[in-house]
N, C-alpha and C positions, 0 to 999 in steps of 0.2 A: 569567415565573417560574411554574413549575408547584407544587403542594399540596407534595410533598415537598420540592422548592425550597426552599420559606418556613419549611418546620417544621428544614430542617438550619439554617437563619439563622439560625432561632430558637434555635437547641440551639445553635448556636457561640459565638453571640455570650451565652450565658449561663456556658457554661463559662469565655468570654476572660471574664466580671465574676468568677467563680468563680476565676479563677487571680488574682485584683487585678488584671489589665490594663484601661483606661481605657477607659469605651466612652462617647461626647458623649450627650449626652440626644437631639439631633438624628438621631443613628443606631438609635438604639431605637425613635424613631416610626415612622423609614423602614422600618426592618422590619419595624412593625406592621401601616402600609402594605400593604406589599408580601405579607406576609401574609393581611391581610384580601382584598387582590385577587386571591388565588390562591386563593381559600376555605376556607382555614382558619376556623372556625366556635370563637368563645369568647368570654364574654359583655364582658370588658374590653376583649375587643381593637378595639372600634369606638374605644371612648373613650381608647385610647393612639393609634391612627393618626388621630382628630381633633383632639389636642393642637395649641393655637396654641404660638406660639414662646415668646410671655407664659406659659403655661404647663409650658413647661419641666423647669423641677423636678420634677413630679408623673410624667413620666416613667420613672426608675429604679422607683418600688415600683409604678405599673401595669404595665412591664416582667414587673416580678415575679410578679406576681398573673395576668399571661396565661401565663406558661411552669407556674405552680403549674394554670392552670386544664386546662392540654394537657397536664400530667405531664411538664414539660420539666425542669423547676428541677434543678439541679445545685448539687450540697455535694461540694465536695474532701475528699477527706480529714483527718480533726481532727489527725490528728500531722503537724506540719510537714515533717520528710522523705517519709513517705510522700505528702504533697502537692505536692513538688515533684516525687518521681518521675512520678505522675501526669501533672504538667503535660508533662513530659520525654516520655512516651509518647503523651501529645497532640499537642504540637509536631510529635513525629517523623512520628505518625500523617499530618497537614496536608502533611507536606513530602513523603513516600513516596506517597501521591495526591494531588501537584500545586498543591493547594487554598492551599498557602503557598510563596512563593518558598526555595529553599535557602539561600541569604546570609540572611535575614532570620529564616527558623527558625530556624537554629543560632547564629546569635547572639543569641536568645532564649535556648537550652539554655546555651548557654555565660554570658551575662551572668546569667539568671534562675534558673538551676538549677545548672547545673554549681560555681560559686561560693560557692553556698550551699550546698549538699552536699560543700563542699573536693574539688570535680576527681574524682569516683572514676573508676575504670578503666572501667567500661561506660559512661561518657559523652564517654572521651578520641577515637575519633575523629570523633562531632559536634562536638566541641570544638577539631580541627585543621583540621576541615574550615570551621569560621567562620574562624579563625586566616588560613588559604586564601583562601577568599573576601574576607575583608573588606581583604586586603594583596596580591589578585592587582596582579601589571605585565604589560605585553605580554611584557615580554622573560624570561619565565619559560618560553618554550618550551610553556606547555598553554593550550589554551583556555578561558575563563571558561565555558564553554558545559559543556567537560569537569569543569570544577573541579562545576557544578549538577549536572551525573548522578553525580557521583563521591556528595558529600553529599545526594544522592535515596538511590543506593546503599545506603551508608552508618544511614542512618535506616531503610532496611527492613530491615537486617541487624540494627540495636538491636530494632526490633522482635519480629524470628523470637525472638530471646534473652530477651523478657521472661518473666520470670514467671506460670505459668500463672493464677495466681488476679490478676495485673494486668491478664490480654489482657481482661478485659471494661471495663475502664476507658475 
């Protein structure tokens, strides 16, 4: 794992606590780990990746205290809808470079975002394209493969549409 390697792990995996998604205490060392071996340089981050398993807990706020020391830390936005778009331009982001499977982004958008925000129209078709994915048959005539490029597609075209004061999100 190279320097920039560790610092996007770092930065992902703050924004996934940042959206409320669950991240184990166990995966936070590793990444500190993985971190500290790539050379990332910050003064907690020894003492998150030498966390024993007994120590655990302490995990999440040395978490914290290494992304505050590297200027990673990540605050969603305080109004709940504009936090879920956010997350919505995140996801799509993950899914349009690769970095997250299409079935399983979009039906983050759809169960996490699209639901909470009552369905709007710029999120309907990452929201067909989970529909898609998650109820493909063989005997549907397209391939699973086509249904992943269709909602990659899909995700880069929500993006081109966002809002220019969102694209830095």
């Amino acid at each position: 794992m190279t320097l920039d390697d560790a610092l996007k792990q770092l930065s992902h995996i703050a924004r996934e606590r940042a959206f409320g998604r669950h991240v184990g205490s166990d995966r936070l060392i590793q990444a500190g780990l993985d971190a500290l071996i790539a050379g990332v340089e910050s003064p907690s981050l020894a003492m998150l990746a030498g966390l024993l398993r007994s120590e655990e807990p302490e995990a999440p706020a040395l978490f914290d205290q290494v992304l505050e020391e590297l200027g990673l830390l990540f605050h969603p936005p305080t109004d709940p809808r504009a936090a879920k778009w956010a997350m919505a331009y995140w996801v799509a982001g993950q899914i349009a470079d690769g970095t997250l499977d299409p079935a399983t982004g979009t039906h983050l958008i759809r169960a996490d975002v699209a639901y909470d925000l009552n369905y709007p129209e710029e999120l309907e078709p990452l929201v067909r394209s989970a529909h898609n994915l998650d109820g493909w048959e063989e005997s549907w005539g397209v391939s699973l493969e086509e249904l992943n490029r269709e909602a990659v597609e899909v995700a880069k075209q929500f993006l081109d549409k966002r809002p220019a004061a969102e694209a830095g999100s």
